[in-house]
C-alpha positions as CSV (number, residue, x, y, z in Angstrom):
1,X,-20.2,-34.8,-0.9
2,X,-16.7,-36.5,-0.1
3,X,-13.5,-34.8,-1.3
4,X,-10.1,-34.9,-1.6
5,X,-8.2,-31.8,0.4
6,X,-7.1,-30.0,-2.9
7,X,-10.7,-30.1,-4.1
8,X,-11.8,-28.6,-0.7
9,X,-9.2,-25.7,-0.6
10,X,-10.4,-24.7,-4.1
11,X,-14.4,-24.9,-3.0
12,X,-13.6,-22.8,-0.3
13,X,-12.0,-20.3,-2.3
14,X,-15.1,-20.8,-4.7
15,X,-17.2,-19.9,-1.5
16,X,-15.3,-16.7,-0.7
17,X,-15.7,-15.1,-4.1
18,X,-11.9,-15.9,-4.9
19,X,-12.0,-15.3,-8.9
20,X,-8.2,-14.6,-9.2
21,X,-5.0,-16.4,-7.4
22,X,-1.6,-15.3,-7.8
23,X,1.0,-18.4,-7.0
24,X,3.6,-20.4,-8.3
25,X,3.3,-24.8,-8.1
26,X,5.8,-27.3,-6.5
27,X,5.8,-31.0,-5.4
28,X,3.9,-30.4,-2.2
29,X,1.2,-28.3,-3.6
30,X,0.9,-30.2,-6.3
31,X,-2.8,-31.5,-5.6
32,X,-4.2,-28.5,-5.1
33,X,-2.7,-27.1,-8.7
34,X,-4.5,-30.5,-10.2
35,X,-7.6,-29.3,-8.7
36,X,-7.5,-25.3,-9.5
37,X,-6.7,-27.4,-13.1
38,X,-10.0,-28.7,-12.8
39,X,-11.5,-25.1,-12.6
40,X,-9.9,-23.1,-14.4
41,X,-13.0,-21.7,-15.7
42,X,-14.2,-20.4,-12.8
43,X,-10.6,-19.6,-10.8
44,X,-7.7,-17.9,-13.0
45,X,-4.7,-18.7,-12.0
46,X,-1.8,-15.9,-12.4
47,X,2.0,-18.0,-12.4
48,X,4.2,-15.7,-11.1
49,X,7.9,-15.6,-12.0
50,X,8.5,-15.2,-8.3
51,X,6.7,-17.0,-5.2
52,X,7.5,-12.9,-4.0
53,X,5.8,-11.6,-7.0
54,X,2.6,-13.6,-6.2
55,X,2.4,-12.0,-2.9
56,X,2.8,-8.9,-4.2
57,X,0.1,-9.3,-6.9
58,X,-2.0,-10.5,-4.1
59,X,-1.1,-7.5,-2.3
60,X,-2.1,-5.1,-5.3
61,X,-5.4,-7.4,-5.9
62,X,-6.2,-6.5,-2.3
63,X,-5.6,-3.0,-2.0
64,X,-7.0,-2.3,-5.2
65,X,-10.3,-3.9,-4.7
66,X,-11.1,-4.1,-1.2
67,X,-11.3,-8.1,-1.4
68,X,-9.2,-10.7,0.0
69,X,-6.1,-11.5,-1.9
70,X,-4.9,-15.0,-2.0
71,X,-1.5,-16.5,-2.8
72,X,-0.2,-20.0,-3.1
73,X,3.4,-21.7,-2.9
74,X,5.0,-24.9,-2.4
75,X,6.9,-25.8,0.8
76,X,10.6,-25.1,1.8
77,X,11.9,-21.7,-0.5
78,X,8.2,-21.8,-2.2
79,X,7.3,-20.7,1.2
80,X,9.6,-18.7,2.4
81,X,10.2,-16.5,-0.7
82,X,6.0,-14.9,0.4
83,X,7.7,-13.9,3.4
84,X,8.6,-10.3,2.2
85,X,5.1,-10.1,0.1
86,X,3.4,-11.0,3.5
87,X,5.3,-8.7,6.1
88,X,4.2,-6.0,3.6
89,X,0.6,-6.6,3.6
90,X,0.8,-6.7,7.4
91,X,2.7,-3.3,8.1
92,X,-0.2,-1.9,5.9
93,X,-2.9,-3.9,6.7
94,X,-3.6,-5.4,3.7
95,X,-6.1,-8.6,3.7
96,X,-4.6,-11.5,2.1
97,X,-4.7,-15.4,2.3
98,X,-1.1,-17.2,2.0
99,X,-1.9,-20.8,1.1
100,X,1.2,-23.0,1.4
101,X,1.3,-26.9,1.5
102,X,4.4,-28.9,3.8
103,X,5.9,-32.6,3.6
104,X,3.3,-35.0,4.6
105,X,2.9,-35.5,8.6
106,X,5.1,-37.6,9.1
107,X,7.7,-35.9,7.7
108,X,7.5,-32.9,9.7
109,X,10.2,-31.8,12.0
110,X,12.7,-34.5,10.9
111,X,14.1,-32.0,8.0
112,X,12.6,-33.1,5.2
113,X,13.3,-31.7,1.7
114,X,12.1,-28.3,1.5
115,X,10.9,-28.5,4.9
116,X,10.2,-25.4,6.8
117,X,8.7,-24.3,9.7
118,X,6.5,-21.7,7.6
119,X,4.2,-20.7,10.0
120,X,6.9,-20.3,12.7
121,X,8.7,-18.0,10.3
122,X,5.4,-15.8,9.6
123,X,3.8,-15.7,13.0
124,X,5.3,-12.2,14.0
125,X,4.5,-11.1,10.5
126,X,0.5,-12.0,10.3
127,X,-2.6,-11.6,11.9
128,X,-3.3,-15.7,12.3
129,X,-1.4,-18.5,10.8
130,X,-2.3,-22.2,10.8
131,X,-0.7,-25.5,10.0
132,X,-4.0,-28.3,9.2
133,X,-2.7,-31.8,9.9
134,X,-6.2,-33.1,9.9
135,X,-8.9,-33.0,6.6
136,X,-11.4,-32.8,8.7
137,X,-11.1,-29.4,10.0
138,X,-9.7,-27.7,6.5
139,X,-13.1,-26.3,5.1
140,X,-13.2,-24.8,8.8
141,X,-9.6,-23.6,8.9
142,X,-9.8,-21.5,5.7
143,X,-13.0,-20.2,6.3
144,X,-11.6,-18.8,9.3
145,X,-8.8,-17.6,8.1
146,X,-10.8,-15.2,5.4
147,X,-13.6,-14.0,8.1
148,X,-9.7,-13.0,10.0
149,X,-8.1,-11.4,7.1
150,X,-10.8,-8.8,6.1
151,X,-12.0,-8.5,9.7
152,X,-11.4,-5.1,12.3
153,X,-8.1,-4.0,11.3
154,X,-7.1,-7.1,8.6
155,X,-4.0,-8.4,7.3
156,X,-2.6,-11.5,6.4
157,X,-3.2,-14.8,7.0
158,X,-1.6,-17.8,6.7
159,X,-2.8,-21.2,6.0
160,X,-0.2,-24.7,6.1
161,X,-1.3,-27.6,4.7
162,X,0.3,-30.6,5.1
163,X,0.5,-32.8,1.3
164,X,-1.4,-35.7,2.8
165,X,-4.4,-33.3,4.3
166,X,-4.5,-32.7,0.2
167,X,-4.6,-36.3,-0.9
168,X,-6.7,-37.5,2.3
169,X,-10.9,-37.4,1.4
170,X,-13.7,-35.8,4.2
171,X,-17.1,-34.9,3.4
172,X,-17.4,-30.8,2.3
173,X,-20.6,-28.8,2.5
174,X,-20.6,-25.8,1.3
175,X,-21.3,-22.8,3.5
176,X,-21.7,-19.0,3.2
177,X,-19.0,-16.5,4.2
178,X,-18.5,-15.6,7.8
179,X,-20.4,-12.4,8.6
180,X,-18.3,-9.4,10.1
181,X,-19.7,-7.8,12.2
182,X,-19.2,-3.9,12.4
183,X,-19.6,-2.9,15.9
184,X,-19.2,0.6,17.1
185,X,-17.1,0.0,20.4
186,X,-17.1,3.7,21.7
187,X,-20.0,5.0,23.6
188,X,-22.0,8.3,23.8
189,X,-20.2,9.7,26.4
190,X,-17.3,9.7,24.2
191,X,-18.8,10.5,21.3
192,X,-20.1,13.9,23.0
193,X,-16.3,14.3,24.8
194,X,-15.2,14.2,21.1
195,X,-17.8,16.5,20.0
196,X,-17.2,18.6,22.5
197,X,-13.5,19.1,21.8
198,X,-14.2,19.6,18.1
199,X,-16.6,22.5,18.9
200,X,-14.0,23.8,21.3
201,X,-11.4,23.9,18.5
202,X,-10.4,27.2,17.0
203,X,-7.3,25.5,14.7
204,X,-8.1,22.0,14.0
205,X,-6.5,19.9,11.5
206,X,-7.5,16.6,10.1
207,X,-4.9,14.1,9.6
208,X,-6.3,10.9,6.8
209,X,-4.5,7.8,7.4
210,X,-4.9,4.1,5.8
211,X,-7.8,3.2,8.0
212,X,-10.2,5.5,6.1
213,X,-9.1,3.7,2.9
214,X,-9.8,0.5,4.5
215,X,-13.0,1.2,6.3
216,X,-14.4,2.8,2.9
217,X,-14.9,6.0,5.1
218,X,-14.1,8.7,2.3
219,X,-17.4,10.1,1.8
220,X,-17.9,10.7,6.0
221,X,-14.3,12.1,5.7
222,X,-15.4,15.0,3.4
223,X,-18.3,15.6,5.1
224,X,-16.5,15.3,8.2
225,X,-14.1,18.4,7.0
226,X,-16.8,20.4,6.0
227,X,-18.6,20.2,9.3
228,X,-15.1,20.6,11.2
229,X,-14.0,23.3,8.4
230,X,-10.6,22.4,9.1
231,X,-7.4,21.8,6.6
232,X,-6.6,18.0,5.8
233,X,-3.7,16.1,5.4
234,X,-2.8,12.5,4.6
235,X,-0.3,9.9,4.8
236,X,1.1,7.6,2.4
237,X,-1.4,5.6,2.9
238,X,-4.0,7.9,3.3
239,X,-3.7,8.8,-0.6
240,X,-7.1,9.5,-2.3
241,X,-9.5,9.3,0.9
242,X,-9.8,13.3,0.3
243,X,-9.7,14.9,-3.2
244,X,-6.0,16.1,-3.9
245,X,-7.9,19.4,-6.0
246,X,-9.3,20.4,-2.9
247,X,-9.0,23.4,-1.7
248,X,-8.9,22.1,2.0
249,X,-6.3,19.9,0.6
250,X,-2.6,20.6,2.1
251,X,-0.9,17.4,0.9
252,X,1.3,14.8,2.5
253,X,2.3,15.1,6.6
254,X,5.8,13.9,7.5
255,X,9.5,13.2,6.6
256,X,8.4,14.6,2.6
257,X,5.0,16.0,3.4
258,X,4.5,19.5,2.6
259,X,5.4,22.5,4.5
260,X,2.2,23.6,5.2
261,X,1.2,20.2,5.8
262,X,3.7,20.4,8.3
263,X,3.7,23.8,9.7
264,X,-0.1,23.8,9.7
265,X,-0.4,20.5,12.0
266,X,2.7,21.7,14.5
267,X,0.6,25.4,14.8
268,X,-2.9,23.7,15.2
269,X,-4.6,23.1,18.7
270,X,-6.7,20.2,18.0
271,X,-5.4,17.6,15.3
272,X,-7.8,14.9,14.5
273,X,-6.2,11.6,13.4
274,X,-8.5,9.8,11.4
275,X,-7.1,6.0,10.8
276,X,-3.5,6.5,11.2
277,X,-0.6,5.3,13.4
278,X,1.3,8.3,14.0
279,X,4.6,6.3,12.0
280,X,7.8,7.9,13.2
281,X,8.2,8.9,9.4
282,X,4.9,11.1,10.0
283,X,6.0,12.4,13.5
284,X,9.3,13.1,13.4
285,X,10.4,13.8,16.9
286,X,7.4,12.7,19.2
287,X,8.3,15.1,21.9
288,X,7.8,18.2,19.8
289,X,4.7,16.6,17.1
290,X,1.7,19.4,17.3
291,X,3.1,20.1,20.6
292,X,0.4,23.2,20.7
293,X,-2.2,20.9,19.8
294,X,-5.1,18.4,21.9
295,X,-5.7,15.1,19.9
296,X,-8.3,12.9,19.2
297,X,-7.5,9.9,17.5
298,X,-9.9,7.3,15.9
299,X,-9.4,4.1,15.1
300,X,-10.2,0.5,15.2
301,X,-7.0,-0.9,16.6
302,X,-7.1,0.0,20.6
303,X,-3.4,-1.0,20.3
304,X,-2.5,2.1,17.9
305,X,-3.8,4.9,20.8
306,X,-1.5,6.0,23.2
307,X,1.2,4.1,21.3
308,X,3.4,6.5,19.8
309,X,1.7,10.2,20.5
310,X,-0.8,10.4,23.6
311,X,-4.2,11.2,23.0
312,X,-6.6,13.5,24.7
313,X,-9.9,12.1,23.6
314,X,-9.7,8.5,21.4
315,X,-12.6,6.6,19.4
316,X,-12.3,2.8,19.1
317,X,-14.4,1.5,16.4
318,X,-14.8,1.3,12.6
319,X,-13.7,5.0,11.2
320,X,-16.7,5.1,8.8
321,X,-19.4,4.3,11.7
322,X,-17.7,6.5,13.8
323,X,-17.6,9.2,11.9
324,X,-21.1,8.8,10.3
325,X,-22.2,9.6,14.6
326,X,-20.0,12.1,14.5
327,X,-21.1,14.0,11.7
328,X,-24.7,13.9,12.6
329,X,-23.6,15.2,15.9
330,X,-21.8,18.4,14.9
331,X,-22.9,21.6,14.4
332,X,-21.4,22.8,11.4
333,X,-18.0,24.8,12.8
334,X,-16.3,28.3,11.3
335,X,-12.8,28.6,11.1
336,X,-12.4,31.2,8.7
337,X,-9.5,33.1,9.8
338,X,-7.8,29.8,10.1
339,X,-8.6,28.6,6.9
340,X,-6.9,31.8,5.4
341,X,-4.1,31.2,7.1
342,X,-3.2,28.0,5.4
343,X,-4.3,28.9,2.4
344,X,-1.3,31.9,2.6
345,X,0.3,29.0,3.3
346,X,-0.2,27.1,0.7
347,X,0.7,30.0,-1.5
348,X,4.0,30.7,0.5
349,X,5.2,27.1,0.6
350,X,3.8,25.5,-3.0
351,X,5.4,22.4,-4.1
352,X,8.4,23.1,-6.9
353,X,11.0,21.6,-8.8
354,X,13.7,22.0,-11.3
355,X,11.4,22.4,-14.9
356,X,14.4,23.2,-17.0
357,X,15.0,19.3,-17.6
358,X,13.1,16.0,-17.1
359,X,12.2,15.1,-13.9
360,X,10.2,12.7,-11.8
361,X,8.3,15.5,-10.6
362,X,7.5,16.5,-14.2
363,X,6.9,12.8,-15.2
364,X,3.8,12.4,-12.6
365,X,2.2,15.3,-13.5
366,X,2.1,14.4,-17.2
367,X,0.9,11.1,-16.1
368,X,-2.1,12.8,-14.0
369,X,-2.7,15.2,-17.1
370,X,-2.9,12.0,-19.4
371,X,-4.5,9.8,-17.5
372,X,-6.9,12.7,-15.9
373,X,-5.7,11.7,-12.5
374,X,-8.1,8.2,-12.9
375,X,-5.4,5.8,-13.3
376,X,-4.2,3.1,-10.6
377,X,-0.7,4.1,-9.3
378,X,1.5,1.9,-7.7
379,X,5.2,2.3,-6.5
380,X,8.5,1.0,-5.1
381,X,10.3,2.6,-2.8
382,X,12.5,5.7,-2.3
383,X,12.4,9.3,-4.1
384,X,10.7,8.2,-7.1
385,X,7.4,6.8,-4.7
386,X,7.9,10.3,-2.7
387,X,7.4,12.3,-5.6
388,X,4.2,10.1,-7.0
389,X,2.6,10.9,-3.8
390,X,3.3,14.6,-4.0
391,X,2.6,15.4,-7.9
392,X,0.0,13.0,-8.8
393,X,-3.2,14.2,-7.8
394,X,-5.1,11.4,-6.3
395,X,-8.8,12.4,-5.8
396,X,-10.7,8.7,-4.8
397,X,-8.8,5.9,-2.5
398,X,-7.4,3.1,-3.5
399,X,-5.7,4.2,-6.4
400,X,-2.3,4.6,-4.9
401,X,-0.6,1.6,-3.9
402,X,2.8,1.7,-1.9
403,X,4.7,-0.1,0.3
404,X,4.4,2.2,3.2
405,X,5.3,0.6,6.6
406,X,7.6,-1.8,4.8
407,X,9.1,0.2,2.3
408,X,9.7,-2.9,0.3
409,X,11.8,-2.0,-2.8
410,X,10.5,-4.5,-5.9
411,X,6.8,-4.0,-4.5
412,X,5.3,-2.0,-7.3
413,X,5.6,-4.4,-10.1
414,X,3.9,-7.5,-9.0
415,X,1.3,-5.3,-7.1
416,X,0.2,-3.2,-10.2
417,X,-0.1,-6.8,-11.8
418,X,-2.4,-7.6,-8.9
419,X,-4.3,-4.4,-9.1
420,X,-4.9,-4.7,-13.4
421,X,-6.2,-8.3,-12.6
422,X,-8.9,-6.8,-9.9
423,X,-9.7,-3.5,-11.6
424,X,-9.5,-4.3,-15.3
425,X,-11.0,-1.4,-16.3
426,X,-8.8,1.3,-14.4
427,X,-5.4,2.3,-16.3
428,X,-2.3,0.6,-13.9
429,X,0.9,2.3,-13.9
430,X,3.8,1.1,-11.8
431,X,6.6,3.6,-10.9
432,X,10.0,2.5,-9.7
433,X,13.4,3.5,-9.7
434,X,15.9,1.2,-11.3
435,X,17.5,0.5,-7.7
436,X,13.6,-1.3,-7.4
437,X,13.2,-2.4,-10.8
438,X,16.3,-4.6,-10.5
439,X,14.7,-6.5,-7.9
440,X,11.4,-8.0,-9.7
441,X,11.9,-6.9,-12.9
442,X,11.2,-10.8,-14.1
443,X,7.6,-10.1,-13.2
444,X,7.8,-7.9,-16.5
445,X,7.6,-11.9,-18.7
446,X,4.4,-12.6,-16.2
447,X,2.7,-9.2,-17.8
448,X,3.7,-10.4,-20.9
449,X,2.7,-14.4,-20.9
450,X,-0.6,-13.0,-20.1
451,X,-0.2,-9.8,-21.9
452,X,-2.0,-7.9,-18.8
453,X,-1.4,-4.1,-20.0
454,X,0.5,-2.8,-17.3
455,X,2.8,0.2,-18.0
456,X,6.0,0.0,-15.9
457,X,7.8,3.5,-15.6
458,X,11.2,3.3,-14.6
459,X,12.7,6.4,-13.1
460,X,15.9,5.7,-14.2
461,X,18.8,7.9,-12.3
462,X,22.0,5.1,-12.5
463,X,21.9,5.5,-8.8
464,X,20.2,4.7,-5.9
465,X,18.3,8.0,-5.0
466,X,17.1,8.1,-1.6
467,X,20.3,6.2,-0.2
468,X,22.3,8.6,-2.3
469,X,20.1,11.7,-1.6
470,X,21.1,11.0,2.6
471,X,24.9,10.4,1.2
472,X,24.3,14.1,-0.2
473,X,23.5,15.8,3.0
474,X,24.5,13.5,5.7
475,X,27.2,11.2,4.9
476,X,29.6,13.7,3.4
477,X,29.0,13.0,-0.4
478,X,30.5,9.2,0.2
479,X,28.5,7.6,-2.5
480,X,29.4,3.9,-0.9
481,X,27.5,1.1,-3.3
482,X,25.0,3.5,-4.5
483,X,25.9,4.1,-7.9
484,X,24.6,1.7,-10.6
485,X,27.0,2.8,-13.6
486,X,26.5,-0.7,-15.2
487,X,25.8,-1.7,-18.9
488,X,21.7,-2.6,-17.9
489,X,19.6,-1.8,-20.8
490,X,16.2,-2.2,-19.4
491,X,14.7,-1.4,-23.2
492,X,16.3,-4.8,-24.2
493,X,15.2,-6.1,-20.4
494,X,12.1,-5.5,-21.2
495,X,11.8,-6.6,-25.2
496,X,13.7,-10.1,-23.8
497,X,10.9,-10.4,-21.9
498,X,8.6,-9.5,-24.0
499,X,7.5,-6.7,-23.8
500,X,7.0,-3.1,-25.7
501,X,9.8,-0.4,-24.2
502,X,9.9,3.6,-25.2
503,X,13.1,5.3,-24.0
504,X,12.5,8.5,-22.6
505,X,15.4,11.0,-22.6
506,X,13.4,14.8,-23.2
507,X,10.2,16.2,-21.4
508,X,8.2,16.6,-25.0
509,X,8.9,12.6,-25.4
510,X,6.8,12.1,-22.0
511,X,3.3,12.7,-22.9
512,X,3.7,10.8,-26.7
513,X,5.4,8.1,-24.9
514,X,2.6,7.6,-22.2
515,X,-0.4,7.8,-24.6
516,X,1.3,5.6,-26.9
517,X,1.9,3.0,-24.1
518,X,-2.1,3.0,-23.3
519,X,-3.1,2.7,-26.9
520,X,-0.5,0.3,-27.7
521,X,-2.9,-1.9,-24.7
522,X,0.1,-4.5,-23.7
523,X,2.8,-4.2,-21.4
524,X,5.0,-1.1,-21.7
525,X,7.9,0.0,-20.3
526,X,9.2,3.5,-20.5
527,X,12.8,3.9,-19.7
528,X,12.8,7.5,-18.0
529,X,16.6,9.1,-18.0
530,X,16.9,11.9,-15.6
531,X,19.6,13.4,-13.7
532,X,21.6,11.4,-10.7
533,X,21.1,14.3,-8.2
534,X,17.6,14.7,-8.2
535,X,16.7,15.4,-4.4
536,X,12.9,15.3,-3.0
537,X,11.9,17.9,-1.1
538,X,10.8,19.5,1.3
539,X,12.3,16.4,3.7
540,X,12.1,16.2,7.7
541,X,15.7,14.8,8.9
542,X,15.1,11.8,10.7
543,X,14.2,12.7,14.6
544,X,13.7,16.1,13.9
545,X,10.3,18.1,14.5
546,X,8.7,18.2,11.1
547,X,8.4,21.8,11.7
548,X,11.8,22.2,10.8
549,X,11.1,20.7,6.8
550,X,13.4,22.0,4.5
551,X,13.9,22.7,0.7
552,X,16.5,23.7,-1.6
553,X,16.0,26.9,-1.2
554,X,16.8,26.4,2.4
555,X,19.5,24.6,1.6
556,X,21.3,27.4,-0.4
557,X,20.4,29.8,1.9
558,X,22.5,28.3,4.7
């Protein structure tokens, strides 16, 4: 059947299972907003308050389903304002679709109104971009650039559109998603070098990056540990691949991972990276990272070994294939002695904080108590997203959504919008700082024009904590532009735009305050006062060995 360009782009996202969009309409785009009008029963259409916010929600929809996440702006600022929304899904790997329309051809390149190079802008910052001048090859061109985004290690995509491609008519014939294929690029030999080094091992240590979230891997991953018997630690982004209760559990590696996290992986002689980067906010100084240790790193991205930290044995190839030969490989290993010893030193080194007053800290764990640890999670950025990922116990994968190669403050909002929309049934909490909130906080009247029951907790310390927290013990206490002493009220904010808000100023209002926000089954906000010099510990200076994490214990012991 003949069609116009906008009807195509909205068969196509019929064809890939698209059931949700996140976007915002403007002149160029405007035929493909008449189409998605024209099925509206069968696409839903989320009109963010922010072009940034719909990549974000995009984002969230993404991480929090495993599916392709798709966003949609107009030309010129329309454009430009996914920029941030898409560099974030690509530090992280997230797969999303960016679907923006230009001036019609011959317009281009003579600066137009809101003309802009778009996919010049985004090329450093996704996995493919493309700009279709020509109908014909439009069906073709998106279809591509889904098989792209959720394909080996994904990310996002971006697809141009020029408005006459949109008006302009071609014949469409519907098609079946691109298969992916799964191949498992390492061979035997190195599968039994890998083996071999396991079963050499006398102190291994696994170390759970994003990859296993992405691959699906987190059942081979615990059985993976159990074979190995060996502690496991995660990134950021690593968050729920193994179950935060168990025992072989350490918690977080890195810059605010745990000490024994830390101290475990820089006394180990075989650490096993499992779909991770080795970040310089994991490694610290690269020259001293498990410098007692061998290392076999597995991943799907050849790029990522040997990059950072050099490998002795490396696995190319989807982590939950991989490790699905591996495990039927190994003999089951014993390592009970070293087992013991990071279980003293988990006792030794236990994560604490001040529980005199409210805290973050105190905050997340009444949320995990509440909630039973099954809710959706997402953040911003800075001390209140370090202490999520330390208190919360996260015990299946994606259920903690960050910005963690980004570190994109005004992330968590329009991403926990994202992930309510793809898992309706999972309770979605955003945490932020108000440094963060102030940035998005308009996507609080999207909740609310939909009424999609997020619950936005602001951590609310009138300053900005991370920035302030490195002011504290490296700048000399010289609290330059980091203290927000204004008259903000985000409990008006957030009634203005039309939503429920709970001010929070005790611990015993904390648990009343969260249950009534998930009966109340609309957007909440809960305006969380706690003190300005709340520090997160234990922290790694930057280009130190993260054997040398320290605490406030530390701290008043110098």
């Amino acid at each position: 059947m003949v069609l116009t360009g906008a009807e195509i782009v909205v068969e196509c996202l019929k064809e890939q299972g698209v059931d949700t969009v996140f976007g915002y309409p403007g002149g160029t785009i405007l035929n493909v907003y008449d189409a998605l009008y024209q099925h509206k029963n069968e696409i839903n259409h989320i009109l963010t308050s922010h072009e940034q916010g719909a990549a974000h929600a995009a984002d969230g929809y993404a991480r929090a389903t495993g599916k392709v996440g798709v966003c949609l702006a107009t030309s010129g600022p329309g454009a430009t304002n996914l920029v941030t929304g898409i560099a974030t899904a690509y530090m992280d790997s997230v797969p999303i679709v960016a679907i923006t329309c230009n001036v019609n051809l011959p317009l281009l390149g003579k600066d137009s109104f809101q003309e802009v190079d778009i996919a010049g802008i985004t090329m450093p910052i996704t996995k493919h971009n493309y700009i279709v001048k020509d109908v014909s090859i439009l069906a073709d061109t998106l279809r591509k650039a889904f098989a792209i985004a959720r394909s080996g290690r994904p990310g996002p995509v971006l697809v141009d559109i020029t408005k006459d491609v949109t008006a302009n008519s071609f014949a469409y014939e519907k098609k079946e998603p691109l298969a992916i294929e799964k191949k498992l690029k390492c061979s035997d030999e190195e599968l039994k070098e890998a083996v071999k080094l396991i079963e050499q091992a006398e102190k291994p240590y696994i170390y759970v990056g994003g990859g296993a979230v992405i691959s699906e891997a987190y059942q081979e991953v615990r059985e993976f540990a159990q074979n190995v018997d060996a502690p496991v630690c995660d990134t950021l982004m690593g968050k729920g691949v193994y179950d935060g209760h168990d025992e072989r559990y350490t918690g977080m590696i890195g810059m605010h991972g745990t000490k024994t996290s830390n101290f475990g992986v820089s006394e180990c002689d075989l650490l096993i990276a499992l779909g991770a980067r080795f970040s310089d906010r994991v490694v610290g100084n690269p020259k001293k990272f498990a410098e007692h240790a061998k290392v076999l790193h597995i991943d799907i991205d050849a790029a990522e070994i040997n990059k950072n930290i050099k490998t002795d044995v490396s696995l190319v190839g989807d982590l939950k294939d991989v490790l699905r030969k591996l495990n039927s490989q190994l003999t089951k290993q014993d390592h009970a002695d070293w087992m013991k010893h990071i279980a003293e030193l988990k006792e030794k080194f236990p994560l604490s904080y001040d529980d005199s007053m409210l805290s973050c800290p105190y905050i997340m764990e009444e949320i995990d108590r509440v909630t039973k640890g099954e809710a959706v999670i997402t953040t911003d950025v800075g001390q209140h997203q370090m202490w999520a990922a330390q208190y919360y116990k996260y015990s299946m994968p994606r259920t903690f959504l960050t910005s963690g190669g980004l570190g994109t403050m005004g992330y968590g909002l329009g991403a926990c919008i994202g992930a309510k929309m793809g898992r309706p049934d999972k309770i979605c909490i955003n945490i932020a700082g108000d440094g963060c909130f102030r940035m998005n906080m308009n996507e609080l009247a999207t909740a609310s024009r939909y009424n999609i029951p997020i619950i936005q907790v602001v951590i609310n310390n009138h300053v900005l904590g991370m920035v302030r927290q490195w002011q504290t013990l490296f700048y000399g206490q010289r609290y330059s532009q980091t203290v927000l002493n204004d008259n903000v009220d985000f409990c008006k904010v957030a009634e203005g735009l039309g939503c429920e808000a709970i001010l929070v100023t005790k611990k015993e209002e904390v648990a009343p305050a969260i249950e009534k926000a998930i009966t109340l089954k609309k957007p909440v906000l809960l305006n969380c006062i706690i003190p300005e010099d709340d520090k997160v510990f234990p922290m790694v200076p930057a280009g130190a060995p993260i054997s040398e994490a320290f605490d406030a214990k530390d701290l008043a012991a110098k």
